[in-house]
C-alpha positions in Angstrom: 90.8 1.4 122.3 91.3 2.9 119.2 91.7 6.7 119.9 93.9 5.4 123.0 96.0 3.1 120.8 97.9 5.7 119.2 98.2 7.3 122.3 101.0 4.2 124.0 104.0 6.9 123.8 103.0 9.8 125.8 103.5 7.9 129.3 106.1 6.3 128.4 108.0 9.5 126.7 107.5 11.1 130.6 110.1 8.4 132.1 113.5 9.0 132.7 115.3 5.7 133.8 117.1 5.4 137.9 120.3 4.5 136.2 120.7 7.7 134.2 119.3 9.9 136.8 121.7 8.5 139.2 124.9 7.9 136.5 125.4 4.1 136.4 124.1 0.9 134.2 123.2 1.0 130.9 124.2 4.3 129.0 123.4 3.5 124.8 120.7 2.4 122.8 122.4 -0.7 122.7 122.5 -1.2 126.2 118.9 -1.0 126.9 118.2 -3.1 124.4 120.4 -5.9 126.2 118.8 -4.8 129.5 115.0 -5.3 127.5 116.2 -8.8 127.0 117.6 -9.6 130.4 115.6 -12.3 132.6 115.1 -9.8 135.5 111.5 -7.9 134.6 112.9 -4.7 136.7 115.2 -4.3 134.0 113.3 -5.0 131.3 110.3 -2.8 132.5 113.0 0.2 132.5 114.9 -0.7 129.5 111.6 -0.3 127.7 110.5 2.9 129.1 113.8 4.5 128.2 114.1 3.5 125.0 110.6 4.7 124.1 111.6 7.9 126.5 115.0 8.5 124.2 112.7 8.1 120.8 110.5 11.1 122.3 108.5 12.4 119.0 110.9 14.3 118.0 114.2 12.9 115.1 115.1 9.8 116.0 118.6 9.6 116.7 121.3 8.2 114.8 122.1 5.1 117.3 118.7 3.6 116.3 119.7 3.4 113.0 122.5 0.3 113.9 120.9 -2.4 111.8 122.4 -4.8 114.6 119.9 -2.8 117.3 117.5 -3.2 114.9 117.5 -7.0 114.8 118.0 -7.0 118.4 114.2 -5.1 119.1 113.2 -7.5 116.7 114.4 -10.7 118.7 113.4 -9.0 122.1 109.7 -8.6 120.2 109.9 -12.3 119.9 111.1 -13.5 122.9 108.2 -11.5 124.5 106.0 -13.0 122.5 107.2 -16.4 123.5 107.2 -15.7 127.0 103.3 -14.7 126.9 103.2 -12.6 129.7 99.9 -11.5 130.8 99.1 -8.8 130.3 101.8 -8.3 127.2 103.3 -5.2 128.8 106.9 -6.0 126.9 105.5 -6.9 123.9 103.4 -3.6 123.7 105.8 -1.4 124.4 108.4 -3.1 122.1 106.0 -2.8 119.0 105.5 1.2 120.2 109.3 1.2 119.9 109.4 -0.7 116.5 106.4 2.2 115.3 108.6 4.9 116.4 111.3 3.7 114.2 109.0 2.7 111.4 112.2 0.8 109.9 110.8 -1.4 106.7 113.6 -3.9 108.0 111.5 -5.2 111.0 107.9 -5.9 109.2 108.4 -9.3 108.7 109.0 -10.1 113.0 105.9 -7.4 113.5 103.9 -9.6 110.6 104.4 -13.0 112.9 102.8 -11.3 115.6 99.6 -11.1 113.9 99.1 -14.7 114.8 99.4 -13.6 118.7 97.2 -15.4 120.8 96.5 -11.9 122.7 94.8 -9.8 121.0 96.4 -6.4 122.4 99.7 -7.9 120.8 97.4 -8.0 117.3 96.0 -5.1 117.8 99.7 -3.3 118.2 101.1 -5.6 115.5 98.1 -4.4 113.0 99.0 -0.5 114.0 102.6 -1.0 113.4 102.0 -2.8 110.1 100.3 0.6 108.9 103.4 2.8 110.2 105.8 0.5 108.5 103.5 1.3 105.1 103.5 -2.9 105.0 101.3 -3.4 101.8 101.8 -7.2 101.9 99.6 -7.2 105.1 97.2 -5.4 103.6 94.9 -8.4 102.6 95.4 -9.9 106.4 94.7 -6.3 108.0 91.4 -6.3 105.9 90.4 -9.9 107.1 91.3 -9.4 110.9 88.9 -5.3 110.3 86.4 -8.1 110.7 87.6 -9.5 113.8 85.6 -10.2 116.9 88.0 -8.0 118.7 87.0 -4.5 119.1 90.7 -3.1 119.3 91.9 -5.3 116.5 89.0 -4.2 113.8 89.8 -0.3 115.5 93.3 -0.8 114.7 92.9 -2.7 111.5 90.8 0.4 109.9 93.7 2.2 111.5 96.5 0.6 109.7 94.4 0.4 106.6 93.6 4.1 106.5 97.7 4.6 106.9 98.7 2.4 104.2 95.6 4.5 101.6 97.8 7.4 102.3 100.5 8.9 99.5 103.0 11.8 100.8 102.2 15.0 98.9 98.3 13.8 98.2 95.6 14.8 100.0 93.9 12.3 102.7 92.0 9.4 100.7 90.6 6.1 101.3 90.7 3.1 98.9 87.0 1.3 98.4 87.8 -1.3 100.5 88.8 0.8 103.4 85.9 3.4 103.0 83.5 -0.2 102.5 85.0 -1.0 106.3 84.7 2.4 107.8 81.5 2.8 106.9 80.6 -0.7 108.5 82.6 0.4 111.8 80.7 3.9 111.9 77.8 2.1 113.1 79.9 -0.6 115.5 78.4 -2.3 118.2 81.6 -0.9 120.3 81.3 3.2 121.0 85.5 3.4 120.9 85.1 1.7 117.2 82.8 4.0 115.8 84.7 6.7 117.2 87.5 5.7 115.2 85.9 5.1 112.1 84.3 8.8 112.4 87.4 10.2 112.4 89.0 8.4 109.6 86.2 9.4 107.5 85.9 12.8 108.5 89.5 12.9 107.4 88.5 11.6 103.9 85.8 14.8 104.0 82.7 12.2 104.1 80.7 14.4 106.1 77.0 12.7 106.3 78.8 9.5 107.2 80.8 11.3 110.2 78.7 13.4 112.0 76.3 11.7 113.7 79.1 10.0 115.8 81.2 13.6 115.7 78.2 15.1 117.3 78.5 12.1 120.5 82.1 13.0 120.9 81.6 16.3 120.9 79.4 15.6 124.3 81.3 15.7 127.3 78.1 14.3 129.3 77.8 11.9 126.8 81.4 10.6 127.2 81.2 10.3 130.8 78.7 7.3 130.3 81.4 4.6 129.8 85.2 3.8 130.5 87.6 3.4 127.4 90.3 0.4 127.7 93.4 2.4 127.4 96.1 -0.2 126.7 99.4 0.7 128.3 98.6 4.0 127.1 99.1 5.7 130.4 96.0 7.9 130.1 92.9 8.1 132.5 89.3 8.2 131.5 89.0 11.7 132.2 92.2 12.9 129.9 91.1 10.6 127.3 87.7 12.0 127.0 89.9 15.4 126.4 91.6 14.2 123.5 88.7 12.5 122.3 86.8 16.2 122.3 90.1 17.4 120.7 90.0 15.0 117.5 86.3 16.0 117.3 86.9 19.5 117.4 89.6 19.6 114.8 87.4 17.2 112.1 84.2 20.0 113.3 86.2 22.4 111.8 87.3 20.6 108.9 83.9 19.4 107.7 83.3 23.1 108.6 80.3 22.2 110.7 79.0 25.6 111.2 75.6 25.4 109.6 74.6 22.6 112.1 73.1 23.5 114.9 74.2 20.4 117.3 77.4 21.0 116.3 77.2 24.5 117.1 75.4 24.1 120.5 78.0 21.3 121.7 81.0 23.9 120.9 79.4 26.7 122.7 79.0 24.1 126.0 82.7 23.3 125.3 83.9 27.0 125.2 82.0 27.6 128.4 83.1 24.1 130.2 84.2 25.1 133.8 85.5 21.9 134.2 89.1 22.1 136.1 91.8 21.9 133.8 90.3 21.5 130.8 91.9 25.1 128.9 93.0 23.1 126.0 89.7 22.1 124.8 87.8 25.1 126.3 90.5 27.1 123.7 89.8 24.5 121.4 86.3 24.9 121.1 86.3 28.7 121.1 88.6 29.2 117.9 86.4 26.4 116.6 83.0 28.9 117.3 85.4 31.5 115.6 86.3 29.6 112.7 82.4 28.3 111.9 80.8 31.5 112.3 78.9 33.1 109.4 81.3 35.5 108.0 79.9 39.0 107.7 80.7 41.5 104.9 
């Protein structure tokens, strides 16, 4: 889940709600967010969608700024909670929302939901936590990294890796953290090692890395097993692309080019006739670029 965590916002930055489309109901921020609390699951279903949608990735924009809003998302976060629908569709995405705004203001509702009996709501809270750079969490993040839950110790290491991180410094991780990554590196679950590779090929530790960089970078490999993509609107067979994208990028960072797996699994990747799959067959080949031997 790990990978695919991060990934809840591109599905739901594709929809564009009926009632725009077709000029009636809910126009502002504001209103959505009344619609995300409304009874009717229709409406909350598209309330949530289009606020996420109107987020995008890009600024966010000024109305979701309104303290009032703010505190609004917070008490439709709770009243999800409350309600315990199964599976925590509302809940998710209103945690997404509350990431995208990363306003400090809401930590202490996203804190409460570490204590969610469902462990995708944990798992979302735990991610969120990191975004909001929530320090007093820290010691409970590091405690649930432990956690019998695959997506909750992924997203713990997450979140933990976020909150090592100081603008203007280079990537880093604390002891602790690097003590846990190296633990999930050789996790039972494949998505948790996956996630723990990447976090410390980010922090440059190379030995530690590779040996699980070298699995991703196998298509055949990945087509083995099926990843549990929470909500994040992705099939198995895109999510294997990003998954070979992330281990591309950290290839080239570790600058891989004087192994000759490594090497080997980029040259498959560059020839890969799989349909639709340019982005990574491009990938792979500035990759081969970028690692080759350069000659005088």
């Amino acid at each position: 889940m790990a990978i695919p965590l991060l990934i809840v916002g591109v599905a739901i930055g594709l929809y564009v709600g009926l009632s725009l489309v077709f000029d009636t109901g809910p126009k502002s921020a504001a209103d959505f967010v009344d619609y995300l609390r409304s009874d009717t699951i229709n409406r909350r279903w598209q309330a949530a969608y289009e606020l996420a949608a109107r987020l995008g990735t890009g600024e966010v924009p000024d109305e979701f700024r309104n303290p009032d809003l703010v505190r609004e998302l917070c008490r439709a976060l709770s009243e999800a909670r409350k309600e315990g629908e199964k599976p925590p569709r509302r809940a998710i995405l209103v945690l997404a929302i509350l990431r995208r705004l990363a306003e400090p203001s809401t930590a202490e509702t996203v804190r409460e939901a570490l204590d969610d009996p469902d462990p995708w709501v944990r798992a979302h809270a735990v991610l969120t936590l990191g975004v909001l750079k929530d320090e007093a969490s820290r010691a409970r993040i590091a405690t649930l990294a432990r956690s019998e839950d695959p997506g909750t110790r992924q997203a713990s290491l997450e979140a933990l890796s976020s909150l090592d991180q100081v603008p203007g410094l280079p990537f880093h991780l604390s002891p602790e953290t690097r003590a846990i990554a190296l633990e999930q590196v050789g996790d039972a679950k494949e998505d948790v090692r996956f996630t723990a590779a990447l976090v410390l090929a980010d922090a440059g530790e190379r030995a530690a890395a590779l040996p699980v960089l070298r699995k991703m970078l196998d298509r055949s490999y990945l087509e083995r097993f099926e990843f549990n993509d929470q909500w994040g609107g992705l099939d198995d067979y895109r999510l294997r692309s990003v998954i070979l994208l992330k281990a591309i990028r950290r290839a080239v960072a570790l600058r891989c080019g004087d192994d000759p797996e490594v090497m080997e699994a980029l040259k498959r990747l560059s020839d890969d006739a799989t349909e639709g799959e340019t982005e990574v067959r491009g990938a792979a080949r500035e990759a081969l670029l970028a690692l080759q031997p350069k000659t005088e």
